[in-house]
N, CA and C atoms as an extended XYZ file, in Angstrom:
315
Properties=species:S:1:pos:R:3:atomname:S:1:resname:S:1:resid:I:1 pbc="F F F"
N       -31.284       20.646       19.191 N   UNK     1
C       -29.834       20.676       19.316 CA  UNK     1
C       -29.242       19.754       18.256 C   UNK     1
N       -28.114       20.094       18.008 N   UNK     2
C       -28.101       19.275       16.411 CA  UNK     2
C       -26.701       18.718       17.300 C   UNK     2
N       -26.351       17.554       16.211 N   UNK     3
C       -24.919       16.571       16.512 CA  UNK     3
C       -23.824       17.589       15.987 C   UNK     3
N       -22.534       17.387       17.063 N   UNK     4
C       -21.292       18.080       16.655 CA  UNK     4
C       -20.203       16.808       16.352 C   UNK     4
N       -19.630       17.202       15.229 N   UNK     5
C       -18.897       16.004       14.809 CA  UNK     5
C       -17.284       16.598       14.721 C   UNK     5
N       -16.349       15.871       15.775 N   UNK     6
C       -14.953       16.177       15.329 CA  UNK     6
C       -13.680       15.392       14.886 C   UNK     6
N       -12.691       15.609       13.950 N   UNK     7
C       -12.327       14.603       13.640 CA  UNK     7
C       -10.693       15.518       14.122 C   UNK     7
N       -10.258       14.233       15.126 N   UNK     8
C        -8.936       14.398       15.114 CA  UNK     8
C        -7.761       13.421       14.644 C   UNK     8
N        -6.950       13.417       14.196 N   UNK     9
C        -6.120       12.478       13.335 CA  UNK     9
C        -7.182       11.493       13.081 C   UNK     9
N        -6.790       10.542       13.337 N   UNK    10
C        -7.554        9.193       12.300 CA  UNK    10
C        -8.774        8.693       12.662 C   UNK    10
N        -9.258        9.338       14.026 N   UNK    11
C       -10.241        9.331       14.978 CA  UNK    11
C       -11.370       10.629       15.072 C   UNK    11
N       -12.535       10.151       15.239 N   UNK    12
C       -14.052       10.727       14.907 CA  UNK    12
C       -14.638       10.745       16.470 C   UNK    12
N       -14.986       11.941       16.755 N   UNK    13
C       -15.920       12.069       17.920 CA  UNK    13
C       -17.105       12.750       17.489 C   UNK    13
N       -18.130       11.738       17.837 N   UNK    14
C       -19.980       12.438       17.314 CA  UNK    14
C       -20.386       12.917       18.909 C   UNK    14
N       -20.392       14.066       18.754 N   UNK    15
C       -20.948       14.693       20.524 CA  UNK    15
C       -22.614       14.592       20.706 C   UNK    15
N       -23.101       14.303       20.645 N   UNK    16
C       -24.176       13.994       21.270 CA  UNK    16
C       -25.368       14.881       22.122 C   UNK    16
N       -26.557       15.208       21.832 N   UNK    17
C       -26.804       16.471       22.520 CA  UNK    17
C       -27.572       16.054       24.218 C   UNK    17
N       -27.988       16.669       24.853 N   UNK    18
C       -28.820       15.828       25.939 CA  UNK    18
C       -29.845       15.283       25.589 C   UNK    18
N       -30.673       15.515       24.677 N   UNK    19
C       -31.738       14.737       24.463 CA  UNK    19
C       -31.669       13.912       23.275 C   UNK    19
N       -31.620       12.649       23.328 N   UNK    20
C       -30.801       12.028       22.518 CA  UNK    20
C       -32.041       11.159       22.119 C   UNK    20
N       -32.727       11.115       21.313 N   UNK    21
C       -33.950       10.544       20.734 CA  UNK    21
C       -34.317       10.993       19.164 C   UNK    21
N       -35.673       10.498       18.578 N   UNK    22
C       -35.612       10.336       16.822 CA  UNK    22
C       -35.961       11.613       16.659 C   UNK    22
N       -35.702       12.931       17.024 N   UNK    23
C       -35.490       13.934       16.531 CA  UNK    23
C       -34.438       14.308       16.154 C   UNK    23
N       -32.857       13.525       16.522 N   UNK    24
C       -31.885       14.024       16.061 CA  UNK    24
C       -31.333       13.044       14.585 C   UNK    24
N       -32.297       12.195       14.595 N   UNK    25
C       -31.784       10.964       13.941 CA  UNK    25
C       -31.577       11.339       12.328 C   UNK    25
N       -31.726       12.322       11.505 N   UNK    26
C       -31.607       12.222       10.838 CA  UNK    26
C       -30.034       13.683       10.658 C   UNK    26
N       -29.631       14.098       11.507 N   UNK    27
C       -28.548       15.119       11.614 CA  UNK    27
C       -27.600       13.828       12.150 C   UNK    27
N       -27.898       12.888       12.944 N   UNK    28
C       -26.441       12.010       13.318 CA  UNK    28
C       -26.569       10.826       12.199 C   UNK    28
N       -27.345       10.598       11.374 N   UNK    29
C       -27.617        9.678       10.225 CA  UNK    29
C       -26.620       10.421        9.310 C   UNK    29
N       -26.704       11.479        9.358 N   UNK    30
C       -25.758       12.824        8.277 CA  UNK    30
C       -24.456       12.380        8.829 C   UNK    30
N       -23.734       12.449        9.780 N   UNK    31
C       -22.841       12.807       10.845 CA  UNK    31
C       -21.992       11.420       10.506 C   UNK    31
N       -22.580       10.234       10.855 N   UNK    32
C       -22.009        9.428       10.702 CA  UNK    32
C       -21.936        8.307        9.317 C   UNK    32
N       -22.351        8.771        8.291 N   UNK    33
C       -22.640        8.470        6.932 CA  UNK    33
C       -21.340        9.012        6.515 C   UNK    33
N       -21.230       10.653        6.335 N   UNK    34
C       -19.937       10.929        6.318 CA  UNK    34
C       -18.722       10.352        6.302 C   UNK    34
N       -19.023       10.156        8.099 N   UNK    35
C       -17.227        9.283        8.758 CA  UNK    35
C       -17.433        8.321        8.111 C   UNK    35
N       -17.719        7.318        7.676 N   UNK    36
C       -18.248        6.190        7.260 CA  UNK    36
C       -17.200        6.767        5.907 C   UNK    36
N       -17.543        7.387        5.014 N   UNK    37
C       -17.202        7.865        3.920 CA  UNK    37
C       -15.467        8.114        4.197 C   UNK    37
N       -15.234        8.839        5.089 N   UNK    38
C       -13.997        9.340        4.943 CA  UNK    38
C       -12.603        8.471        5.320 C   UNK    38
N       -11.966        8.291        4.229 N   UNK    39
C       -11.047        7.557        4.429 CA  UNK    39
C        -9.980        7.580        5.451 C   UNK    39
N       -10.194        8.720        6.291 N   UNK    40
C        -9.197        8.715        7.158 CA  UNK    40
C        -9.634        8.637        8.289 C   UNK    40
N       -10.658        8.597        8.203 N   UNK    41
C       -11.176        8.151        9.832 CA  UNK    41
C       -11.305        6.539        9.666 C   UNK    41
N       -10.455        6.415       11.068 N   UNK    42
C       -10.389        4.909       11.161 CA  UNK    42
C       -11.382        4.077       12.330 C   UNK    42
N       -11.526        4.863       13.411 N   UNK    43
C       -12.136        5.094       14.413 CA  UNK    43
C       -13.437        5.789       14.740 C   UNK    43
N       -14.425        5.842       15.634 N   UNK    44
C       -15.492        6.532       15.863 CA  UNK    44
C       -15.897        6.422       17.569 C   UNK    44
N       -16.171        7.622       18.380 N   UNK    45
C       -16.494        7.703       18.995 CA  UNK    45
C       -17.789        8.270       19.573 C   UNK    45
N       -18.422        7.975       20.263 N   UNK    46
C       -19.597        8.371       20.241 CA  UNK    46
C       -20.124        9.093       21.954 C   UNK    46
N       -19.418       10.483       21.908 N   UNK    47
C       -19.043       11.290       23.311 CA  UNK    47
C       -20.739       11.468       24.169 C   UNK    47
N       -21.096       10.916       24.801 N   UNK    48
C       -22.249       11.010       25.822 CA  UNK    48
C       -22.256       11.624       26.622 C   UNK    48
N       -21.035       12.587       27.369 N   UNK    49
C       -21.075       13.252       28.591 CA  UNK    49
C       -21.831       14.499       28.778 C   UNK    49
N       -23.050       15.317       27.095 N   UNK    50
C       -23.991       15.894       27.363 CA  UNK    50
C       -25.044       15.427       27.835 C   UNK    50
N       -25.501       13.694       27.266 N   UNK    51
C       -26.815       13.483       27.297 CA  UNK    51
C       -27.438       12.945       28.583 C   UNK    51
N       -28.807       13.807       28.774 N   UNK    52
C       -29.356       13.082       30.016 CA  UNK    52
C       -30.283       12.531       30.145 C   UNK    52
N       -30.868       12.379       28.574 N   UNK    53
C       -32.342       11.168       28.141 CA  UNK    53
C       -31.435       10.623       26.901 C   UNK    53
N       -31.737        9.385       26.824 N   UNK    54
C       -31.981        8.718       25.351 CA  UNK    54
C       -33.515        7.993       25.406 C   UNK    54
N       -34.058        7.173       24.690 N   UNK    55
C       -35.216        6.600       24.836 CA  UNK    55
C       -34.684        5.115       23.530 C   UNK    55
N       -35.977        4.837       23.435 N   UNK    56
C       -35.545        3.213       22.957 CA  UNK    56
C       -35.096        4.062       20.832 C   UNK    56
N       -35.380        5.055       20.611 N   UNK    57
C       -35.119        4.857       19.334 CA  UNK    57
C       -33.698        5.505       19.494 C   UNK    57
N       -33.017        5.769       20.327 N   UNK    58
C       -31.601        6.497       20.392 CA  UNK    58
C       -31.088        4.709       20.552 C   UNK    58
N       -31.811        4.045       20.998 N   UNK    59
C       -30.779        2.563       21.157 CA  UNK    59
C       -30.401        2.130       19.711 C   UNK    59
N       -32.160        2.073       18.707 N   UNK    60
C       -32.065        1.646       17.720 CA  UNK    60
C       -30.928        2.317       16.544 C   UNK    60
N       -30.750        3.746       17.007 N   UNK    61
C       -29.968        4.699       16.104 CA  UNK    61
C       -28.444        3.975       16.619 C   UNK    61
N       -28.033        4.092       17.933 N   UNK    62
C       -26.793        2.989       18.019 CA  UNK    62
C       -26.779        1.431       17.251 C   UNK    62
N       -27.432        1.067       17.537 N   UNK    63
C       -27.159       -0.107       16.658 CA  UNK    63
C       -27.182       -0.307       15.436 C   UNK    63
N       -27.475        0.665       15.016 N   UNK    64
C       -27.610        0.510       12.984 CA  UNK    64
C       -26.031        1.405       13.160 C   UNK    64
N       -25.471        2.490       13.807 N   UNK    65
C       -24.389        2.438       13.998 CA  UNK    65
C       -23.402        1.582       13.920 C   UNK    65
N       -23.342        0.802       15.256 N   UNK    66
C       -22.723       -0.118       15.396 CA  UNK    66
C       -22.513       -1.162       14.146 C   UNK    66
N       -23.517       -1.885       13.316 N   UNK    67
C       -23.726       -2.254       12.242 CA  UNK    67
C       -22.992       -1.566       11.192 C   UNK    67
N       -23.403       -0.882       10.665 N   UNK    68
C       -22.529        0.448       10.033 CA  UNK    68
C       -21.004        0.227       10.029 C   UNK    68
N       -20.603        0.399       11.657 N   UNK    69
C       -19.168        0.932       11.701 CA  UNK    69
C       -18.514       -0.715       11.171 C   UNK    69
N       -19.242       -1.792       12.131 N   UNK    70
C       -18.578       -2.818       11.486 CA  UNK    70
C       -18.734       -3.598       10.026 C   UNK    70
N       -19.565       -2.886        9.326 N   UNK    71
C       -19.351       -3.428        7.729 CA  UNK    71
C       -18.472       -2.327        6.882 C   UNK    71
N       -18.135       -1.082        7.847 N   UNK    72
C       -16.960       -0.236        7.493 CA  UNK    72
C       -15.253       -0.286        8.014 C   UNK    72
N       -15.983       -1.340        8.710 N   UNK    73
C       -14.353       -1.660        9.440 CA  UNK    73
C       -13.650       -0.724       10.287 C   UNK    73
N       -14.489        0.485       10.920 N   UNK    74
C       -14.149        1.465       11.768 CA  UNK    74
C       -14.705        1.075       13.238 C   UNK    74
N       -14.130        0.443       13.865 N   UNK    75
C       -14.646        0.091       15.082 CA  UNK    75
C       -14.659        1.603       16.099 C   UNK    75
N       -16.179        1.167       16.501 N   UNK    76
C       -17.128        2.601       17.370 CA  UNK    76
C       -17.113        2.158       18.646 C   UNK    76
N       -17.013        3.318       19.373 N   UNK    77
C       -17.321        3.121       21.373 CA  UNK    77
C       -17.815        4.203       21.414 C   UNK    77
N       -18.680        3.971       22.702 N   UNK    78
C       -19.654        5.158       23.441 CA  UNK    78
C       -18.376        5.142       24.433 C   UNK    78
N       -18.692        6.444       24.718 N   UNK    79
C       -17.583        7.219       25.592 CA  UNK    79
C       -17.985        8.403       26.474 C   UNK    79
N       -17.592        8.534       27.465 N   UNK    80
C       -18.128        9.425       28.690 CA  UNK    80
C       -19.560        9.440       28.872 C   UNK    80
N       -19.797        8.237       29.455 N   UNK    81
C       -21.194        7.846       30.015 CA  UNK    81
C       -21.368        8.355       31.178 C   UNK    81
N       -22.782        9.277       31.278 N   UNK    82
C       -22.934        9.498       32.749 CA  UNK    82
C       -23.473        8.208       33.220 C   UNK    82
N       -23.897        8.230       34.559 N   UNK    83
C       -24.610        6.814       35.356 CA  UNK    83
C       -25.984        6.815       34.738 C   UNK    83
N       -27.053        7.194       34.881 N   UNK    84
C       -28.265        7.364       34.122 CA  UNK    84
C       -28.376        6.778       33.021 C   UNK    84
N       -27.283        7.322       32.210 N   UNK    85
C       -27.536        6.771       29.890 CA  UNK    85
C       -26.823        5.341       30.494 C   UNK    85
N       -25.470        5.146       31.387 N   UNK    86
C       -25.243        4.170       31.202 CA  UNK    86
C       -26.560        2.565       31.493 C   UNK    86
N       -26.826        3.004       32.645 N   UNK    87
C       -27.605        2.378       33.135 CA  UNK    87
C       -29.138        1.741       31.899 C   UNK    87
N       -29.189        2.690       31.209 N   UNK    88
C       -29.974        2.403       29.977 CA  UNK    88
C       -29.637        1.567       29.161 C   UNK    88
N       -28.380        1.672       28.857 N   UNK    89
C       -27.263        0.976       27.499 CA  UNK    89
C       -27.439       -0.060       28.612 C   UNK    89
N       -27.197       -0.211       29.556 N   UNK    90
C       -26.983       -1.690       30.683 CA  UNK    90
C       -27.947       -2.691       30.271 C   UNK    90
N       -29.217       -1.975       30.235 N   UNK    91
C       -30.616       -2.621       29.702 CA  UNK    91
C       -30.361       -3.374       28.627 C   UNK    91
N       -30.001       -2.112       27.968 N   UNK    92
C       -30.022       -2.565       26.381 CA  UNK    92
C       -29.181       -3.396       25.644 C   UNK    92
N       -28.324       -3.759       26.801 N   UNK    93
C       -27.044       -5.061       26.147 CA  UNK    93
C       -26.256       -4.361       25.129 C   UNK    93
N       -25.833       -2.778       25.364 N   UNK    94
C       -25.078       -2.203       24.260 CA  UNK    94
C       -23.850       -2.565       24.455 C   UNK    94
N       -23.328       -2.795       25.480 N   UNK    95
C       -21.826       -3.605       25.861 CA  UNK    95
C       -21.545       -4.830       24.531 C   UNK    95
N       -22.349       -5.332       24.468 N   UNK    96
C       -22.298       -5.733       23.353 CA  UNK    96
C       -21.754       -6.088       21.757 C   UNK    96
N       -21.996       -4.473       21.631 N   UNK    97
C       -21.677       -4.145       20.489 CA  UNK    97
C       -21.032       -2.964       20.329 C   UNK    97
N       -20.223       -2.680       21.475 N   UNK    98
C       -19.793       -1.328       21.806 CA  UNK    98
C       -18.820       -1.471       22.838 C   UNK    98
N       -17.070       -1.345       22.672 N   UNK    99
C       -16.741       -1.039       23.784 CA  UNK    99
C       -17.223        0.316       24.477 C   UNK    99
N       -17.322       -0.016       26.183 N   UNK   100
C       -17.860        1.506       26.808 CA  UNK   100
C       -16.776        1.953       27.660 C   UNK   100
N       -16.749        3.352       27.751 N   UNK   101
C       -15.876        3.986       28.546 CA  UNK   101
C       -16.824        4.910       29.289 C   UNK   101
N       -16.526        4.797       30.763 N   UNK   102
C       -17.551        5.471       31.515 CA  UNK   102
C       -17.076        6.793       31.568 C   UNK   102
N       -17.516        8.303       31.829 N   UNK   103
C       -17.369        9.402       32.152 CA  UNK   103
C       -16.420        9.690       33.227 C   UNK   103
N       -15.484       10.870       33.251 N   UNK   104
C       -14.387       10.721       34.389 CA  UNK   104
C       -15.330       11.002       35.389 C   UNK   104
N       -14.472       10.664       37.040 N   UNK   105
C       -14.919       11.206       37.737 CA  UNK   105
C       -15.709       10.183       38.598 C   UNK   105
């Protein structure tokens, strides 16, 4: 399943597929290199409400993100967390480096 990337006004949503591990890493490495690039995205979001695995290299792919967005000056959030991924990111101290917005509902 490959990353869907949308950009609305000045703001970037990377959708995320359910299985969120180093098979996608080099299509959301694409994805967000881009936004990174584009001057009009000011923002980045990073939509979770498909995924229902990540594993430890989907953490590492957020944080070189995160890294990323802030030596680009586009501040990134994970957004629509189910309970499960969140509970992972919980582990992983992604609060951190990430405002989170949990999934409606």
């Amino acid at each position: 399943m490959a990353i869907d990337t949308q950009i609305q006004g000045n703001s970037a949503r990377i959708i995320v597929p359910n299985f969120f591990d180093s098979s996608i890493y080099q299509s959301f490495k694409r994805a967000t290199t881009t936004l990174m690039e584009n001057p009009e995205v000011q923002s980045i979001a990073v939509d979770l409400s498909m995924t229902e695995y990540l594993d430890s290299s989907a953490i590492g792919i957020l944080a070189l993100l995160a890294e990323n967005a802030k030596y680009a000056k586009k501040p990134a959030r994970l957004i629509c967390i189910p309970g499960r991924v969140l509970d992972i990111l919980n582990i992983a101290h992604m609060s951190s480096l990430f405002e989170i917005e949990l999934a409606p509902g």
